[in-house]
N, C-alpha and C positions, 0 to 999 in steps of 0.2 A: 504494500500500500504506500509505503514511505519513498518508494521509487517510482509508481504512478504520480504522486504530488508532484516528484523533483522532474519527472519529466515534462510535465504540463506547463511547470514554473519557465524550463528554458524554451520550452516550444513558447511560450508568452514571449520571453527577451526575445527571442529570435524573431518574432511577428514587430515586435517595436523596432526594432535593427532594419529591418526589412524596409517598416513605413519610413522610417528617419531616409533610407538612402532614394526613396521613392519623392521623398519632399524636396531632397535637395534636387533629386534630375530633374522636376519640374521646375524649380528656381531657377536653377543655370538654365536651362531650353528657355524660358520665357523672357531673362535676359539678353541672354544670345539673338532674340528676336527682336526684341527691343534697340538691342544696339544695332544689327542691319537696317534696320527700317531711320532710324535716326543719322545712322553716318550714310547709307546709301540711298534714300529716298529724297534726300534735301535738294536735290536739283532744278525742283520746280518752284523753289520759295522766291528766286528773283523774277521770276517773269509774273507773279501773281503781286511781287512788290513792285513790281513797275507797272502792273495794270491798274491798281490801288493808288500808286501817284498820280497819273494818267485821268483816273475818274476826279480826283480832287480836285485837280487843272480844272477840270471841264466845271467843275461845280463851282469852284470860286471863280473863274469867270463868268459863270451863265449868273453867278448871283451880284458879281458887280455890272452886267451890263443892261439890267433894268434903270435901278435909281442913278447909275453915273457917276455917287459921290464914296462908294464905297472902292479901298485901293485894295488889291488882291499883295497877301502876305500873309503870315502864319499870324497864328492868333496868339494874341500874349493879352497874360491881364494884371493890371494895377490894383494892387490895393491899398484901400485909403489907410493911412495909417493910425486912426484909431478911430470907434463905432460915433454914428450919430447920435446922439440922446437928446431929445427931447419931450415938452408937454405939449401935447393935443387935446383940442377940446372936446365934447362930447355930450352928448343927453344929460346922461346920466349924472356924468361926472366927467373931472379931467381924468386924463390919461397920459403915463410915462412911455414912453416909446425909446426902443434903442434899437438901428438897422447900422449892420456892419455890409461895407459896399467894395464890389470888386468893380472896376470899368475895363472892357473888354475894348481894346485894339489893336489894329493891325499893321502886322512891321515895328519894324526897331525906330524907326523915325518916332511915329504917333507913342509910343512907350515913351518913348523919351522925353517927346513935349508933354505928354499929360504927367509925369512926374518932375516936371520944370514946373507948371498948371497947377499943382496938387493943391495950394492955399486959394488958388480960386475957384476951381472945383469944388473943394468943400464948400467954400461959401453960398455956389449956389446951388449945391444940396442943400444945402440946410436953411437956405430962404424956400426954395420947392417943399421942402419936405416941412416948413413949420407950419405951412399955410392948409394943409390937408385936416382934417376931421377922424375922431376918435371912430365914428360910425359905420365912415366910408373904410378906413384901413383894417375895421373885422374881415369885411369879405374878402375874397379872394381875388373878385372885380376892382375894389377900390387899390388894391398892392399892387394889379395892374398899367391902373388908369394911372396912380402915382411913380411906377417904373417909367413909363412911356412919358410925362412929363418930367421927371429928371431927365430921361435923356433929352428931350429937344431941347432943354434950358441949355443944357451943358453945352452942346453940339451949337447952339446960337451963340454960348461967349465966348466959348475959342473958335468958333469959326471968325470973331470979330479980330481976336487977336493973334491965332496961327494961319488963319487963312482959309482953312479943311477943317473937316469932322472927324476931330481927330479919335473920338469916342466913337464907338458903333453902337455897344448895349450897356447898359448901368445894371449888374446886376446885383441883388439883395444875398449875401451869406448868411445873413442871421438878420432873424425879426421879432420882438420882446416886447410886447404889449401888455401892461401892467394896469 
């Protein structure tokens, strides 16, 4: 009896021996596979990154040749260096408000004038944005209507003083309505 146990015990070790070397050939094969496919498969990633550049071309031009005032360049964005805060009026009550603003432009040029810009830019954020309504900045139409008036403000006092639009979009990183 005591040798029926002892044989059952290694027939056991022998089945775990067995699975362990069965775990590792599947490792190594699905590696092995892994790595042809990654060092010999790669040959197609330039022609599909240059199809992808190709479309952006077409895209950033087709999207500055409506309005005419927008310049085709990578997009880079400013941000203002510290949040708006203000008080809004409102029905009920006043209200504290703090919007943190990134401004989205295009090319190293307009980057550059709008951080030459930066203390006047805030300034007309922050006339734009004093004059807005605790009631209107709930919804999600009112965040709009007052995005879309920061930008044409902006966009009108460095068009006075760079020439261009140098802004495209004003957009909102953080919005805190208290």
């Amino acid at each position: 009896m005591a040798e029926e146990e002892l044989q059952i015990e290694e027939g056991g070790k022998k089945k775990g021996k067995m699975m362990l070397i069965i775990i590792i050939a599947v490792v190594l094969v699905g590696g092995g596979a892994a790595a042809y496919f990654l060092l010999f498969a790669g040959g197609e990633e330039p022609v599909a990154a240059e199809q992808l550049a190709e479309t952006d071309e077409q895209a950033a031009t087709e999207a500055a040749a409506p309005g005419g005032s927008a310049e085709v360049g990578t997009a880079l964005y400013v941000a203002m260096p510290r949040p708006f805060v203000f008080n809004v009026p409102g029905t009920g009550r006043d209200r504290l408000v703090q919007i943190k603003v990134q401004l989205l432009v295009r090319g190293s040029d307009n980057e550059e004038l709008a951080k030459t810009h930066i203390p006047l830019i805030e300034g007309t954020l922050l006339q734009v944005f004093s004059t807005s309504n605790a009631d209107d900045l709930v919804t999600e139409a009112g965040k709009i209507e007052l995005r879309e008036q920061a930008v044409t403000e902006v966009q009108k006092v460095l068009k006075d003083i760079a020439g261009s639009d140098v802004v495209e979009r004003v957009l909102f990183t953080g919005f805190v309505m208290q």
